[in-house]
PAZAPA-4460 file (N, C-alpha, C; in steps of 0.05 Angstrom, whole numbers, plus 32768, in hexadecimal, padded with zeros to 4 digits):
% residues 86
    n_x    n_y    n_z   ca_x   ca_y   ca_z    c_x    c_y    c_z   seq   type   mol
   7D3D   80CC   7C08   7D23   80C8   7C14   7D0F   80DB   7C08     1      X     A
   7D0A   80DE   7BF1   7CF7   80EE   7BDD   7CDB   80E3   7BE0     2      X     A
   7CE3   80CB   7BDD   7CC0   80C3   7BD1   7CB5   80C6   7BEA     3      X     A
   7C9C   80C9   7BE5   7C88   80BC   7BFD   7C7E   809E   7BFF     4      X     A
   7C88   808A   7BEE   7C7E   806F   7BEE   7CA4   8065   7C02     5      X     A
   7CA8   8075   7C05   7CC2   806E   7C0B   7CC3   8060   7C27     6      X     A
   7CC1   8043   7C2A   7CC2   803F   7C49   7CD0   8047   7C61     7      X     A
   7CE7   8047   7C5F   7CF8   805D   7C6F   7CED   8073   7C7C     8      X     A
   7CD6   8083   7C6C   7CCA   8097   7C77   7CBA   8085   7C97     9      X     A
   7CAC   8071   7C8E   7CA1   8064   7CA7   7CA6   805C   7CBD    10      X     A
   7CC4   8064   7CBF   7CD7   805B   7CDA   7CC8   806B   7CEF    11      X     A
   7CB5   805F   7D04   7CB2   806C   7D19   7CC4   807E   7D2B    12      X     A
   7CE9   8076   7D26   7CFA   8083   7D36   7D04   809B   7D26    13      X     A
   7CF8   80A0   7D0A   7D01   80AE   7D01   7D13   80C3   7CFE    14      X     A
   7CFF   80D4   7D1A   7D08   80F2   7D1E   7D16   80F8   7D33    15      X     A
   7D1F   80DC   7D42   7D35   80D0   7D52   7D4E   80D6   7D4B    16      X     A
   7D49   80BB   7D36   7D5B   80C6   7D1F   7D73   80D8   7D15    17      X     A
   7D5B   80E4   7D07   7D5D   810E   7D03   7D6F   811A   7D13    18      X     A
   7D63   811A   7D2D   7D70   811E   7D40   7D8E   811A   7D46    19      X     A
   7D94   8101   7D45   7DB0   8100   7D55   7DC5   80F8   7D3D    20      X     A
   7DB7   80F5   7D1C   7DCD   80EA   7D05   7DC6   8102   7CED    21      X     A
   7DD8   8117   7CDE   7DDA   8122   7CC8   7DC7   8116   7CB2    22      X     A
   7DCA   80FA   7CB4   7DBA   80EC   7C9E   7DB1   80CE   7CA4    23      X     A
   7D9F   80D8   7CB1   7D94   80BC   7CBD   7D8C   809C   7CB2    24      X     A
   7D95   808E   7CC1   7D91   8079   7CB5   7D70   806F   7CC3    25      X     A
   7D6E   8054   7CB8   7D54   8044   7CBE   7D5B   8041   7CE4    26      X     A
   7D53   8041   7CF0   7D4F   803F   7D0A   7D52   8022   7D13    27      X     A
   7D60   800C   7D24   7D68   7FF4   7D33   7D4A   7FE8   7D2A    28      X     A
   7D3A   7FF6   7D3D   7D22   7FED   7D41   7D10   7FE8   7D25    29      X     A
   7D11   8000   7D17   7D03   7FFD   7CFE   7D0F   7FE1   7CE5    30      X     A
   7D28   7FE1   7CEE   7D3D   7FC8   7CE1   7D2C   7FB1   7CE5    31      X     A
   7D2A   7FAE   7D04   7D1F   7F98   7D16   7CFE   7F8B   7D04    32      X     A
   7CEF   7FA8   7D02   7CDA   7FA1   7CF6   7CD3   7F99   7CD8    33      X     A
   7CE0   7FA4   7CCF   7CDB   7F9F   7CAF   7CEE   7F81   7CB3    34      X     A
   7D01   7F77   7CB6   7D07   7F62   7CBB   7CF2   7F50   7CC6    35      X     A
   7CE7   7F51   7CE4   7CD0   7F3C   7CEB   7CBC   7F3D   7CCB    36      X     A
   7CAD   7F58   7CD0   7C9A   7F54   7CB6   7C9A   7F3E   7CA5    37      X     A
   7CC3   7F3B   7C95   7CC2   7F2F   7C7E   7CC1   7F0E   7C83    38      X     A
   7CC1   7F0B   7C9B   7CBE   7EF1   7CA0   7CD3   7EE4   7CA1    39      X     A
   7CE9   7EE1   7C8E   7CFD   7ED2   7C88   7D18   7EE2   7C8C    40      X     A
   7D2B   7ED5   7C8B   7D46   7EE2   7C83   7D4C   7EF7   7C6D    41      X     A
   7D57   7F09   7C6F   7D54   7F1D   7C55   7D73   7F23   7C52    42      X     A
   7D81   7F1B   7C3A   7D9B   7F24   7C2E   7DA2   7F48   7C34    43      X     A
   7DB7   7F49   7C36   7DC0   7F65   7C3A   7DB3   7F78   7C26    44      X     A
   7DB3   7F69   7C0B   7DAB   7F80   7BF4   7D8D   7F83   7BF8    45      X     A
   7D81   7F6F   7BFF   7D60   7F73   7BF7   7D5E   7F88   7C10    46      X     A
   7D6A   7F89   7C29   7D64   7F9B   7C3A   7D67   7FB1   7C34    47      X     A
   7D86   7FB2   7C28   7D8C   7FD0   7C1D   7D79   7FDA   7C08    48      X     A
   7D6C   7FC8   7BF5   7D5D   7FD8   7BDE   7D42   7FDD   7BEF    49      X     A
   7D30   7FD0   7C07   7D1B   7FCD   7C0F   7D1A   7FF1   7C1D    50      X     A
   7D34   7FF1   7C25   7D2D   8009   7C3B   7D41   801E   7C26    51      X     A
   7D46   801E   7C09   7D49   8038   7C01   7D74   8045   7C00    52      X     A
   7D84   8035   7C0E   7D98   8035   7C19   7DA4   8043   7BFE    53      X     A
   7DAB   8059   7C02   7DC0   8069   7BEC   7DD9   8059   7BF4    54      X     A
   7DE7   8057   7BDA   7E02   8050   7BDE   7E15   805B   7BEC    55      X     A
   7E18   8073   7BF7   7E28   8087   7C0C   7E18   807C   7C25    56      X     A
   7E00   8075   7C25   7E02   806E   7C48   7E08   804B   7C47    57      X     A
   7E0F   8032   7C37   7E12   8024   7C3C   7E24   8016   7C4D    58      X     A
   7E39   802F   7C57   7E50   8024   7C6B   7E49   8026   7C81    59      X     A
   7E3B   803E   7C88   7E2E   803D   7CA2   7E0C   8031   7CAC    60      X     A
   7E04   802A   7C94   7DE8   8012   7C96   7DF9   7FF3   7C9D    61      X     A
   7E12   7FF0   7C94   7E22   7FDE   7C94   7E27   7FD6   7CB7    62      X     A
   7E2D   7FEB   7CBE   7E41   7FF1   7CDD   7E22   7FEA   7CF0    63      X     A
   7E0E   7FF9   7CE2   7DFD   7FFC   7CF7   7DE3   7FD8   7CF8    64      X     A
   7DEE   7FCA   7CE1   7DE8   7FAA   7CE4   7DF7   7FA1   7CF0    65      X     A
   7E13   7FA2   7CF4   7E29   7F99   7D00   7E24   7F9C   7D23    66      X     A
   7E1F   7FB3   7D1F   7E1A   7FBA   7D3D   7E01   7FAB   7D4D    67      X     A
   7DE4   7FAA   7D40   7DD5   7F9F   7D43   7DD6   7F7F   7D4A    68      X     A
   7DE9   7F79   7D36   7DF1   7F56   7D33   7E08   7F57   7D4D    69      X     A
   7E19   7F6B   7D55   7E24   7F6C   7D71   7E19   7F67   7D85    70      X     A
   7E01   7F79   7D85   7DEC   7F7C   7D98   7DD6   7F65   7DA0    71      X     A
   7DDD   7F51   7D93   7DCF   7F3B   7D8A   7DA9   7F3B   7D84    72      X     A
   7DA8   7F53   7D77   7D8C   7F5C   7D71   7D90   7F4D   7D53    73      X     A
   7D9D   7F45   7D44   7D9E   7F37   7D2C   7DB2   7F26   7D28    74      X     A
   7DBB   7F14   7D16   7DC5   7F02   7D10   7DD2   7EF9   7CF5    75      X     A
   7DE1   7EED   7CE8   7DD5   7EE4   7CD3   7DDC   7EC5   7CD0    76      X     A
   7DCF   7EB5   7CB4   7DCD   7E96   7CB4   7DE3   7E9A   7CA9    77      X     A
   7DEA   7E7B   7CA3   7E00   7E6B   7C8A   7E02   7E77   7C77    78      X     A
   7DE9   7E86   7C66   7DF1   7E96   7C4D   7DF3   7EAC   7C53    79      X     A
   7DFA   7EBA   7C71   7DFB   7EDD   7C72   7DE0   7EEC   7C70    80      X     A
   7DC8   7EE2   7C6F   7DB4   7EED   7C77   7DAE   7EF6   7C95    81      X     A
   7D97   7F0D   7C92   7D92   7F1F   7CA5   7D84   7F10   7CAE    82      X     A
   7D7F   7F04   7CCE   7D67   7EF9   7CDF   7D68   7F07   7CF7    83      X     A
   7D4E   7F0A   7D00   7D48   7F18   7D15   7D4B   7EFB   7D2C    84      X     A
   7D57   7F0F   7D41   7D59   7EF3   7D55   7D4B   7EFB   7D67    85      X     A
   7D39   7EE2   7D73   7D23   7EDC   7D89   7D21   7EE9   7DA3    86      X     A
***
C-alpha cells in the first residue's frame, strides 16, 4: 500500500481495519462498494488487481469473499463472478 493512487487507501473502514488485523485487508463494506460502483460482475482477478492484493494476502482476501458469500452479502454467477446481492 505505497502509492497514494492506491485505492485501498480509500477504504473508509480503514483504520478499523488497522485496528483489529496485522495487515489489513480491504474492509466487507469497501468490497461491497467498489463492486456496486462497477456495475457488473467482476472475476476474482480483476478484483484482486483493482484493490492491489499482494500475493501473501490472497488466502485470506480468499476466506474473507467466502465469508461474505456465506453471509449472503455476495454471490457468484455460472462463470464464478463476484455480484453484489440486493
Amino acid at each position: 500500500m505505497k502509492n497514494k493512487n492506491n485505492l485501498r487507501l480509500q477504504d473508509p473502514f480503514l483504520e478499523r481495519e488497522r485496528e483489529q488485523y496485522e495487515s489489513p485487508l480491504p474492509s466487507r463494506e469497501f468490497i461491497l462498494q467498489i463492486l456496486t460502483e462497477q456495475g457488473a460482475p467482476m472475476a476474482d482477478e480483476e478484483l484482486l488487481a483493482m484493490l492491489r492484493i499482494e500475493p501473501e494476502e490472497e488466502d485470506l482476501f480468499s476466506r474473507r469473499l467466502r465469508a461474505m458469500e456465506r453471509d449472503g452479502q455476495i454471490m457468484r454467477n455460472r462463470k464464478r463472478a463476484i455480484c453484489v446481492m440486493d
